[in-house]
Backbone as a printed PyTorch tensor [residue, N CA C, xyz], in Angstrom:
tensor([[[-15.2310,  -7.9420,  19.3830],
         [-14.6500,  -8.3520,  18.1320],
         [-13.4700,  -7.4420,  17.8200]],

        [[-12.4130,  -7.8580,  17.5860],
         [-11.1620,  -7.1180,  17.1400],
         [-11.2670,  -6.7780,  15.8880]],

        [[-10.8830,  -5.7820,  15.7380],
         [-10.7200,  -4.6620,  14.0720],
         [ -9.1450,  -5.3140,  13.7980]],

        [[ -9.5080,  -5.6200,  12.5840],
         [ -8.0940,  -5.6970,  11.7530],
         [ -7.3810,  -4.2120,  11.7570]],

        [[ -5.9680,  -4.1790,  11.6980],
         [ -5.2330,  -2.8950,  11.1310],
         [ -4.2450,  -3.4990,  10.3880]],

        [[ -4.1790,  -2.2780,   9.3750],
         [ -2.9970,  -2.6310,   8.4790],
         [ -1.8560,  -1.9120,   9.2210]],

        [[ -1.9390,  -1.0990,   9.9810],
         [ -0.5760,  -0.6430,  10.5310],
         [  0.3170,  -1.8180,  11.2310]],

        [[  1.5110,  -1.6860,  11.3260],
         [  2.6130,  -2.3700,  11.4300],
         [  2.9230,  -2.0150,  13.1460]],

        [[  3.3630,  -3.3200,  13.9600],
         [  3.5710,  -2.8690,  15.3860],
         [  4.2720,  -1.6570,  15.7130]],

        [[  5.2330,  -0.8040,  14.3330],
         [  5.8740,   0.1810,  14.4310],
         [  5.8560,   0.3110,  13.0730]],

        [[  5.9030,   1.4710,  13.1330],
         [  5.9630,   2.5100,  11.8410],
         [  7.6320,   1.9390,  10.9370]],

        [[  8.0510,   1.5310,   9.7310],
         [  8.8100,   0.9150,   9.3460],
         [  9.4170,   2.7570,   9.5110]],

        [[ 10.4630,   2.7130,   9.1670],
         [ 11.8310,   3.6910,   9.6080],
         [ 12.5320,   3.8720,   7.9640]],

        [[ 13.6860,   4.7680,   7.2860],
         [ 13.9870,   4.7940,   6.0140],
         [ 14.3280,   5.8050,   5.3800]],

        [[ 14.4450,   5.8780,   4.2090],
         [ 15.1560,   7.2150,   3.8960],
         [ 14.7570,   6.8850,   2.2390]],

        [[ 14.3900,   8.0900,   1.2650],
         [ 14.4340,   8.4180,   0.1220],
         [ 14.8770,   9.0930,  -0.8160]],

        [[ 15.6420,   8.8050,  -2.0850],
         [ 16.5240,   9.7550,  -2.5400],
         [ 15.7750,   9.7620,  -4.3620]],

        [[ 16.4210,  10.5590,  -5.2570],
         [ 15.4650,  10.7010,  -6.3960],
         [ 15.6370,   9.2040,  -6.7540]],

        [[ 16.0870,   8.3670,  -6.6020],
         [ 16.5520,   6.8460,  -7.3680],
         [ 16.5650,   5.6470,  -6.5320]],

        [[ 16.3960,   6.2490,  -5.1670],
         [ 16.4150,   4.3080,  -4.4140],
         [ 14.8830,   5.3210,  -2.5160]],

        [[ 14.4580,   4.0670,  -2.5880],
         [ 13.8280,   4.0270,  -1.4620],
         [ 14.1550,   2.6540,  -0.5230]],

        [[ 14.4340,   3.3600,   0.8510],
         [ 14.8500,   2.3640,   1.6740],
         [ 14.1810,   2.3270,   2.5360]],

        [[ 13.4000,   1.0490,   3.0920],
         [ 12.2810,   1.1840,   4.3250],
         [ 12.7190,  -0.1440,   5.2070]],

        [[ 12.6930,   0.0380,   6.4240],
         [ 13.0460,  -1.0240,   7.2630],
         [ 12.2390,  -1.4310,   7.9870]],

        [[ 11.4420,  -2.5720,   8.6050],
         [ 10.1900,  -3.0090,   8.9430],
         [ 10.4690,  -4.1370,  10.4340]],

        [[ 10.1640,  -3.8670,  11.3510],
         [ 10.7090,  -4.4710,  12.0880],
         [ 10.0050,  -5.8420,  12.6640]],

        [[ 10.6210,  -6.4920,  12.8860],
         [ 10.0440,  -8.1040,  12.7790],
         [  9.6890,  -8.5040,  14.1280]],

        [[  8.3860,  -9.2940,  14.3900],
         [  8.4350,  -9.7140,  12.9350],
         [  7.1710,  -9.0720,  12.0100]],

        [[  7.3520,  -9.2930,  10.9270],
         [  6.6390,  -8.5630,   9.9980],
         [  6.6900,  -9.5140,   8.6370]],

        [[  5.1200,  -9.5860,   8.0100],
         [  5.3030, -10.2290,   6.6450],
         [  5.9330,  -9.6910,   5.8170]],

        [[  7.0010, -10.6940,   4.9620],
         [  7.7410, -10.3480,   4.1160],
         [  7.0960,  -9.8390,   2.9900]],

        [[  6.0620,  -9.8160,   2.3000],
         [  5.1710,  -9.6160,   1.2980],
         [  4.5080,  -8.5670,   1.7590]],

        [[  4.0540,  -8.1930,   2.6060],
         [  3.7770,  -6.3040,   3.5150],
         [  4.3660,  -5.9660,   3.0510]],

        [[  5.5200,  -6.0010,   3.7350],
         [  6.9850,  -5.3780,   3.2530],
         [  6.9510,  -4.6630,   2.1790]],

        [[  7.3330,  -5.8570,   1.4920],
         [  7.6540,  -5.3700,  -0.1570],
         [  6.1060,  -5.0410,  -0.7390]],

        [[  5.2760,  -5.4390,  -0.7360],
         [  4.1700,  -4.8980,  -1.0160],
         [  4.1070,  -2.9910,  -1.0420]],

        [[  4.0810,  -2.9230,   0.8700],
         [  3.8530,  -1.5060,   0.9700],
         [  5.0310,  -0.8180,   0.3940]],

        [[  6.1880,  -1.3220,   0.2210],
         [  7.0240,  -0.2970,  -0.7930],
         [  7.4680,  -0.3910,  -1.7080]],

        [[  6.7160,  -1.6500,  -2.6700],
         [  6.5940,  -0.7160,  -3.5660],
         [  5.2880,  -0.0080,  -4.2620]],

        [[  4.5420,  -0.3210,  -3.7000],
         [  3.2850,   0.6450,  -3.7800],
         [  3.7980,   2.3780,  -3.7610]],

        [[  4.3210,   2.6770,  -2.4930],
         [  5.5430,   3.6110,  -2.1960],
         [  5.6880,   4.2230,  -3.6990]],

        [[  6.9170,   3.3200,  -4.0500],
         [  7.6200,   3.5400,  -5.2490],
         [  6.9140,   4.0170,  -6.0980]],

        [[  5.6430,   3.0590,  -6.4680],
         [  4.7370,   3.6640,  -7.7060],
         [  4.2690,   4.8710,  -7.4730]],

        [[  3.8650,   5.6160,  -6.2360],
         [  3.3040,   6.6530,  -5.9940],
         [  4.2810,   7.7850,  -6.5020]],

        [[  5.8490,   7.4230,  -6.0280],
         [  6.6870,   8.3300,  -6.1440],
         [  7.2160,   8.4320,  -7.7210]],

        [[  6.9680,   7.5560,  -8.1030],
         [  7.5070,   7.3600,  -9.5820],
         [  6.8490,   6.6360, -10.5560]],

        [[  6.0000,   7.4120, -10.8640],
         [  4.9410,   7.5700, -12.4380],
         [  5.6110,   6.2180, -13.4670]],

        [[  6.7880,   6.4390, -13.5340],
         [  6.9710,   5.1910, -14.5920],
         [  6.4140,   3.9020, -14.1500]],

        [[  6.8170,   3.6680, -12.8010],
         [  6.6150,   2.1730, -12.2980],
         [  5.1170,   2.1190, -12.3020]],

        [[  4.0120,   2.7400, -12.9550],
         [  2.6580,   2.5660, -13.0780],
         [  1.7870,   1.5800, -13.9970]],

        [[  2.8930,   1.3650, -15.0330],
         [  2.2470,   0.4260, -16.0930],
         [  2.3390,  -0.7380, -15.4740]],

        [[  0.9260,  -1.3860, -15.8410],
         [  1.0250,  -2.8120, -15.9090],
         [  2.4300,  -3.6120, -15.5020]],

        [[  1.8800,  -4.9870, -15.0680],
         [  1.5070,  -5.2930, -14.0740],
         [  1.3350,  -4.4730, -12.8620]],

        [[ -0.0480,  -4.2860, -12.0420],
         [  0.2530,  -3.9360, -10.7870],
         [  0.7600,  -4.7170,  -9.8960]],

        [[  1.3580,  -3.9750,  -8.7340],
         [  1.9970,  -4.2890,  -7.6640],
         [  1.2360,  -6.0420,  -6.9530]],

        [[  0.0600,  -5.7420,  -6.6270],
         [ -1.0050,  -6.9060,  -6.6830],
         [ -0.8540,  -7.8650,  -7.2810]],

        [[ -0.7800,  -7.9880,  -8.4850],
         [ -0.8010,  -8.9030,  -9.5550],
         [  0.7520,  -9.6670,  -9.6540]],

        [[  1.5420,  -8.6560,  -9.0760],
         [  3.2040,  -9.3080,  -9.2110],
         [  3.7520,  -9.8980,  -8.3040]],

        [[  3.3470,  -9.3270,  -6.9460],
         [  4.1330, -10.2730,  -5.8260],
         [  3.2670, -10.9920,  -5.3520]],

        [[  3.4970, -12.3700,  -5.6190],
         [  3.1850, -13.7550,  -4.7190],
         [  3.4740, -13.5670,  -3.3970]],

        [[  2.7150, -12.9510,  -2.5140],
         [  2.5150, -13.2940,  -1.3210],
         [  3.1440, -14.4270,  -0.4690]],

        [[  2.4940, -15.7960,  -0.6710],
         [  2.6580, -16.3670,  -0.5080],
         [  4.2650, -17.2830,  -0.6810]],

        [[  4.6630, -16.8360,  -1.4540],
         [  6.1650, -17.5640,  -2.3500],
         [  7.2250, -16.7750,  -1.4420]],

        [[  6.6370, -15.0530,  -1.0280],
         [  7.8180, -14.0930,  -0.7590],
         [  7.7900, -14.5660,   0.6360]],

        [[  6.2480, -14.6920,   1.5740],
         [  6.1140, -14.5480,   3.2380],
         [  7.1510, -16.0740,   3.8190]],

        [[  7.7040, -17.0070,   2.4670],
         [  8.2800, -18.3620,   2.8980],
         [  9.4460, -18.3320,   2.1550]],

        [[ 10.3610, -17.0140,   1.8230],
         [ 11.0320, -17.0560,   1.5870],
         [ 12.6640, -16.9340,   2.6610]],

        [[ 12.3210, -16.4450,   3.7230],
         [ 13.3020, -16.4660,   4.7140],
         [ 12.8800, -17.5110,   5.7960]],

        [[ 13.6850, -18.1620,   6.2930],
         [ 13.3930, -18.7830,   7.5600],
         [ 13.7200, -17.7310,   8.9450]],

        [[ 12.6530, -18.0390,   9.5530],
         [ 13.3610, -17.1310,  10.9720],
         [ 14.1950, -16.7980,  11.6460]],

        [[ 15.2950, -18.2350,  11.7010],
         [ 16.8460, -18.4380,  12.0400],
         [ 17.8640, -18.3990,  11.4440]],

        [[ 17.1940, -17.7960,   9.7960],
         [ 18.1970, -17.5050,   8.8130],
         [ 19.7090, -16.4950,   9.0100]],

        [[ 19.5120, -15.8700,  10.1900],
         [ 20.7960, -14.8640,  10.0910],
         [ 20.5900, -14.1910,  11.7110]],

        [[ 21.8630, -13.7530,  12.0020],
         [ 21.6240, -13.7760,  13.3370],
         [ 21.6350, -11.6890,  13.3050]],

        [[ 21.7760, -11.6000,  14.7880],
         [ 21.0630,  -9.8720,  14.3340],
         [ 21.8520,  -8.4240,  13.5080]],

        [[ 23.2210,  -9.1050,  13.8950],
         [ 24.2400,  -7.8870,  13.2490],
         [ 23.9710,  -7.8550,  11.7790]],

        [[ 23.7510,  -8.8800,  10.7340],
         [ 23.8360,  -8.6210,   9.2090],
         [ 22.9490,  -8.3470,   8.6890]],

        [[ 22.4730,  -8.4870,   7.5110],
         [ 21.5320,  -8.1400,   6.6200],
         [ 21.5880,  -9.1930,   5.4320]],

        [[ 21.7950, -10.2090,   5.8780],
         [ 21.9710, -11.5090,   5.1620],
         [ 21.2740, -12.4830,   5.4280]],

        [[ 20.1860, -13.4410,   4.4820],
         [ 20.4770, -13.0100,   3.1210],
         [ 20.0820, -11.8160,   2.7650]],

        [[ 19.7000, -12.3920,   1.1700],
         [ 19.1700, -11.3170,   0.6480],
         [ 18.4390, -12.0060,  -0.8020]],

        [[ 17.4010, -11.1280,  -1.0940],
         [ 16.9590, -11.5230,  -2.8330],
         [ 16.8090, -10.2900,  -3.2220]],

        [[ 17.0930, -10.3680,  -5.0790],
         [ 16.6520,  -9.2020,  -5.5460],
         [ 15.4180,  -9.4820,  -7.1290]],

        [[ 15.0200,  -8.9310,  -7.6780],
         [ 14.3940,  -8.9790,  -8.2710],
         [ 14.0030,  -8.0540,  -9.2480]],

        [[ 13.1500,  -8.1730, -10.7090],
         [ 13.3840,  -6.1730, -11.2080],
         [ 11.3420,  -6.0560, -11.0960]],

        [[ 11.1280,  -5.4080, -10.7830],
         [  9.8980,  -4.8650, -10.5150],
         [  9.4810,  -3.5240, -11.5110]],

        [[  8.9860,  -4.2550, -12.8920],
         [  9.1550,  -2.9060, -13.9730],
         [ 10.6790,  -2.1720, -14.1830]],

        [[ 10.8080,  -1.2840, -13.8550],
         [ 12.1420,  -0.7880, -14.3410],
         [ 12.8480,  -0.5700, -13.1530]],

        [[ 12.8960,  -1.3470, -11.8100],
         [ 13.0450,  -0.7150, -10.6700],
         [ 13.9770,  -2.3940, -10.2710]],

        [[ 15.0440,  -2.3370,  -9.7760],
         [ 15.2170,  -3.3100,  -9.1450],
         [ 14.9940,  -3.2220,  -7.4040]],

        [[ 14.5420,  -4.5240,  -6.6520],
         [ 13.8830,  -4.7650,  -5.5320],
         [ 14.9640,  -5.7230,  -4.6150]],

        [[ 15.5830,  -5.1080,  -3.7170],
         [ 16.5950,  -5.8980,  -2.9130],
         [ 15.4240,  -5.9050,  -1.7000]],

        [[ 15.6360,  -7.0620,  -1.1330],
         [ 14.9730,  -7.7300,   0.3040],
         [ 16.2820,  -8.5030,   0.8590]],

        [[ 16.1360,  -7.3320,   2.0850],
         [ 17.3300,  -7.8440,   3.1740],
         [ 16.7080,  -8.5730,   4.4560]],

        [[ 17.0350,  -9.7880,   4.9100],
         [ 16.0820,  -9.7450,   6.4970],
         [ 17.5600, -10.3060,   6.8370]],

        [[ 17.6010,  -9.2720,   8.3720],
         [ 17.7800, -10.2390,   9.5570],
         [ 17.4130,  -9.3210,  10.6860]],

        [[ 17.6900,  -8.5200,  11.7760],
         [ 16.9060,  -8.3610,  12.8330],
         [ 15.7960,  -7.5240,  12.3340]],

        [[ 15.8210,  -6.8390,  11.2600],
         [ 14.6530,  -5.9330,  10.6990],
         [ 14.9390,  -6.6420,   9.2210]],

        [[ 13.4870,  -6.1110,   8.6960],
         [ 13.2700,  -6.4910,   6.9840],
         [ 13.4720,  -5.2240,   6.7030]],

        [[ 14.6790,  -5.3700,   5.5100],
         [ 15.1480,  -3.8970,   4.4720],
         [ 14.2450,  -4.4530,   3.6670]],

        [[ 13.5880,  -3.2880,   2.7260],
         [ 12.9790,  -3.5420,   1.3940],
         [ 13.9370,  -1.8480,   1.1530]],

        [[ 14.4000,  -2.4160,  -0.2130],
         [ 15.3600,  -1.2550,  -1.1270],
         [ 14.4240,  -1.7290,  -2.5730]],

        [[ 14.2990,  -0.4060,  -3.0780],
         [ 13.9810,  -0.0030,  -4.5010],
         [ 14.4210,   0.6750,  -4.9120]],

        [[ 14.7310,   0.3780,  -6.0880],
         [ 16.0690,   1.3610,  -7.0240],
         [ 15.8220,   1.5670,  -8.0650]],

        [[ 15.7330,   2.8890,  -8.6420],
         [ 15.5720,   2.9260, -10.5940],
         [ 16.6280,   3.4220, -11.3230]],

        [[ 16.7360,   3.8170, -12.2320],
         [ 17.9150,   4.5490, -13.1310],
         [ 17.0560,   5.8610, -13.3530]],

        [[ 18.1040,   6.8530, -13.1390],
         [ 17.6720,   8.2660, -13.2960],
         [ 18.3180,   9.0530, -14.7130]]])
């Protein structure tokens, strides 16, 4: 019987500064992971983003994992893109050969 893991075929890659977190996830990979695991991230790193709604409760899974098509963009760009505000944090989702998830607050 195979064990589920939540780890990712590779460790997503990224960089953090006091005001934006950038994590790159390499595909393919659910889009709702993604953004899920960072901003979970985020909340850890930043106490404000703790109130209500949790992270759980806010991203539709389902709505985000059918939001790109596979052939949407070819490998050089980072296009498209959606953004969204997640508590006081806005949430850019980049896909094309890797999924960017960017989170950003005001400092």
């Amino acid at each position: 019987m195979a064990k589920s893991s939540r780890h990712w075929e590779s460790a997503p890659t990224g960089w953090s500064t006091d005001s934006q977190i950038v994590r790159e996830f390499d595909r393919p990979v659910r889009v709702s992971k993604a953004v899920t695991e960072t901003l979970i991230e985020a909340v850890e790193d930043w106490p404000e983003l703790s109130r209500s709604p949790p992270v759980f409760e806010f991203v539709d899974a389902d709505k985000l994992d059918g939001l790109f098509k596979t052939r949407a963009v070819d490998e050089a760009s980072h296009m498209p893109s959606v953004e969204f505000l997640f508590q006081d944090a806005l949430v850019t989702v980049m896909y094309a050969s890797t999924v960017r998830v960017i989170v950003e607050r005001e400092v």
